[in-house]
N, C-alpha and C positions, 0 to 999 in steps of 0.2 A: 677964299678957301680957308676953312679954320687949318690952325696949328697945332700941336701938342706936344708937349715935352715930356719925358718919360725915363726911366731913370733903369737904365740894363748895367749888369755889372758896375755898377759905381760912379759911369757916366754916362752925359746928358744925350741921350739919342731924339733927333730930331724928325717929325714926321713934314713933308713938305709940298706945297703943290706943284704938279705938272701938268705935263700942256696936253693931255687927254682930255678933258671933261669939257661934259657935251650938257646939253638943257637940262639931262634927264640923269644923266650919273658925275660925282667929282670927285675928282682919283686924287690921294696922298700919294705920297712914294716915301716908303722909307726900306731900307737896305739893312739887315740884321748882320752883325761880326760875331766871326766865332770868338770863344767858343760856343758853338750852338748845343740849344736843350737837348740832352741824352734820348729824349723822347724822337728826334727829328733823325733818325736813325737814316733817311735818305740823305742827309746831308752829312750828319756826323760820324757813319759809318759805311760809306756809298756800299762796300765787296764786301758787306757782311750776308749773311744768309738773312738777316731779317729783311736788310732791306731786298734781294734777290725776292722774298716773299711777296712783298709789296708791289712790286714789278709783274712778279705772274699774278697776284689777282687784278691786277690792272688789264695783262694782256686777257688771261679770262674771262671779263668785263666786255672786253671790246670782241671777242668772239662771240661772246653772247648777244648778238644783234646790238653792241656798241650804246648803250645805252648811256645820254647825255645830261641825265637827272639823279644821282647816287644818295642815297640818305643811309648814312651810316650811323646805328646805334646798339643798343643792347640789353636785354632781360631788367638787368640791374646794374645802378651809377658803380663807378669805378673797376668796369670791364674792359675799358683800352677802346671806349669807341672812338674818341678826340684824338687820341694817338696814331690809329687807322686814319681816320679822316683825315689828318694831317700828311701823312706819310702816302695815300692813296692822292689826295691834291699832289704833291711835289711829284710820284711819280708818272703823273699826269702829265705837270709842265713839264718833266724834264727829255720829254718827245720833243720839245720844240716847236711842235707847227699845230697846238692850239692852245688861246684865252684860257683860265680856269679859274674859277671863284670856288673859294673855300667859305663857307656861310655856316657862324657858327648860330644855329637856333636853340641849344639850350643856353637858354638866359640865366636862369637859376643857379647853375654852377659852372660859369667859363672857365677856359682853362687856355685858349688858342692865342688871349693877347699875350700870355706870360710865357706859352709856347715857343712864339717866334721872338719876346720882347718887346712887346711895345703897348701903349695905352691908345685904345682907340680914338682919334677924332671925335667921334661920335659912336656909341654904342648901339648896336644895334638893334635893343630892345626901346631905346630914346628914338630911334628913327622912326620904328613904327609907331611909337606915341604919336609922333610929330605927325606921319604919315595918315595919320585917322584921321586926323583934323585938315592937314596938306596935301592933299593926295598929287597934286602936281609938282612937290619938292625935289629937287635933283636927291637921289641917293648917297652916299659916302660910303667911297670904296676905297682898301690901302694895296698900294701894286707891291710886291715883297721882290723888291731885288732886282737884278738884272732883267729875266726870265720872263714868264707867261706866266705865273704865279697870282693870284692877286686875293684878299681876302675881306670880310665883315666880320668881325668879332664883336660880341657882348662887351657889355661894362660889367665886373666883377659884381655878384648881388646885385641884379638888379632890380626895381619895383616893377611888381607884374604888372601896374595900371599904366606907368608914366616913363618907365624907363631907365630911370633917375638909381642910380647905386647908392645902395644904404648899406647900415653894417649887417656882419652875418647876425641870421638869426632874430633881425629887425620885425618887427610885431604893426608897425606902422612906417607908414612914410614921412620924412621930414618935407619931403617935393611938394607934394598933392594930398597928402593927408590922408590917404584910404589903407585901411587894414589888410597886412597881410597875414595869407593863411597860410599853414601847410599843405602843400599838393593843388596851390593855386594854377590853374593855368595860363598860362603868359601870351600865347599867341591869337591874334587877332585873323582868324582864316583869311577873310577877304581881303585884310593890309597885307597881310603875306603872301598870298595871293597874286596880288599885286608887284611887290617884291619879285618873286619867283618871274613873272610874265617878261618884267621890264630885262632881268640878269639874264635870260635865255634868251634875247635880243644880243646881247655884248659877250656874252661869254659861250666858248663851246661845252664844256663842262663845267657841271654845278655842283661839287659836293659839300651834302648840309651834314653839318656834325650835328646829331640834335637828343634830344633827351633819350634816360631809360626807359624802354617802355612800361616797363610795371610801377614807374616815380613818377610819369605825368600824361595827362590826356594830350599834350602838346603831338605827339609823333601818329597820332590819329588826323590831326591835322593837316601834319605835314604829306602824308603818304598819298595823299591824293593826288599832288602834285609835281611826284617822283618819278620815274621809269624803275627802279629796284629797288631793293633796302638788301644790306649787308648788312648782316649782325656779327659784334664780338663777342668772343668769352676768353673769361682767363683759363687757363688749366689747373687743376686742382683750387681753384678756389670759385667759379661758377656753379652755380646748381643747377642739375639736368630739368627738375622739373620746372623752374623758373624758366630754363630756356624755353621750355617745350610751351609755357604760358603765355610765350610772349611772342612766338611764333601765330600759335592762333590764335591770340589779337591781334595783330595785324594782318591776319589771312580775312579776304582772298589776293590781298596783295602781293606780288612775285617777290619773294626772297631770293635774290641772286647765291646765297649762302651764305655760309658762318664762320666764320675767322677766330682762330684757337689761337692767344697771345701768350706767351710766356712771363 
């Protein structure tokens, strides 16, 4: 089982194997100390009214014919969808009696290893590289903490061909050699696909944090594969008609609704 060393507030946080992993998935375990990121509002703020928020769309969710596939995203990048997904994960595990995988699918700009703290084993735009070619390869997943929590996160900039993190704004790969563009898309349907099949085997709940809709053809991808899509918006800084654009691209797909962040 790989290791990884990672560097949270100032010291050395270790990611470690346990005795989970099966043919087909191989779990790290690592344990985050507060202080936890401002953003993780179920942890850092349990009796605040955001998190109370996050809790009724959760139970809203589960009235709504409970649906076990959530893909949380939004109009335009830096609307709080990672935030949501993050914060809708935890209030997930923190019912206690089911598994929950947080899958972070936008590759192009993670945000979920720095969230919790920590550098992925393996990223998860490198798994599916690997996965094209391996398609029998156990997967790598990080269990976060005590709890039913468990995640995939991206490697920071990823290369949309290989997986491999290069600098922002990288024009080519140092990995594989191949050009990247802007508004490349990263995802592989059928490796992901795949991905998706195997996680809804182990996990009761799957929520994908995944791109903007109007930044990448990736969330056309993903939707096929979802039971809902939640969409975020900021308040006074979203544009209605963006939203309303990026609802119908993804229609006829069920929008369970849209989540107003502060």
């Amino acid at each position: 089982m790989p290791r990884d060393e990672s560097q949270v507030s100032g010291e050395s946080q270790a990611l470690v194997p346990t005795g989970l992993s099966d043919q087909e998935i191989c779990y790290a375990s690592f344990k985050p100390e507060e202080p936890f990121d401002p953003r993780l509002v179920l942890w850092r703020q349990r009796d605040s009214a955001a998190a109370a928020g996050f809790r009724l769309l959760r139970q809203r969710l589960i009235e709504r014919d409970d649906p076990q596939r959530i893909l949380v995203t939004s109009a335009e990048p830096g609307e709080g969808k990672s935030t949501c997904a993050a914060n809708l994960a935890l209030a997930y595990a923190e019912l206690g009696r089911a598994r929950v995988l947080l899958l972070e699918a936008n590759l192009s700009q993670s945000s979920l290893g720095e969230m919790f703290g920590f550098k992925p084993p393996e990223g998860f735009g490198r798994q599916l590289a690997r996965h094209r070619d391996r398609p029998k390869d156990p997967w790598v997943v990080v269990k976060l903490g005590d709890g039913d929590l468990f995640a995939v996160v991206a490697e920071p900039n990823a290369c949309p061909h290989c997986g491999v993190g290069v600098e922002m704004d990288a024009r080519f790969c140092g990995e594989c050699g191949r050009k990247i563009a802007a508004g490349d898309g990263f995802l592989d349907g059928v490796t992901f696909s795949a991905a998706i099949n195997r996680f809804k085997h182990a996990f009761d709940y799957i929520i994908v944090d995944a791109p903007a809709v109007l930044s990448s053809p990736d969330v056309n991808v993903i939707q096929d594969l979802v039971e809902v899509i939640v969409m975020t918006s900021r308040r006074q800084q979203s544009s209605a008609p963006s939203l309303r654009r990026a609802l119908d691209q993804v229609a006829p797909a069920p929008v369970a609704g849209v989540v107003f962040l502060e």
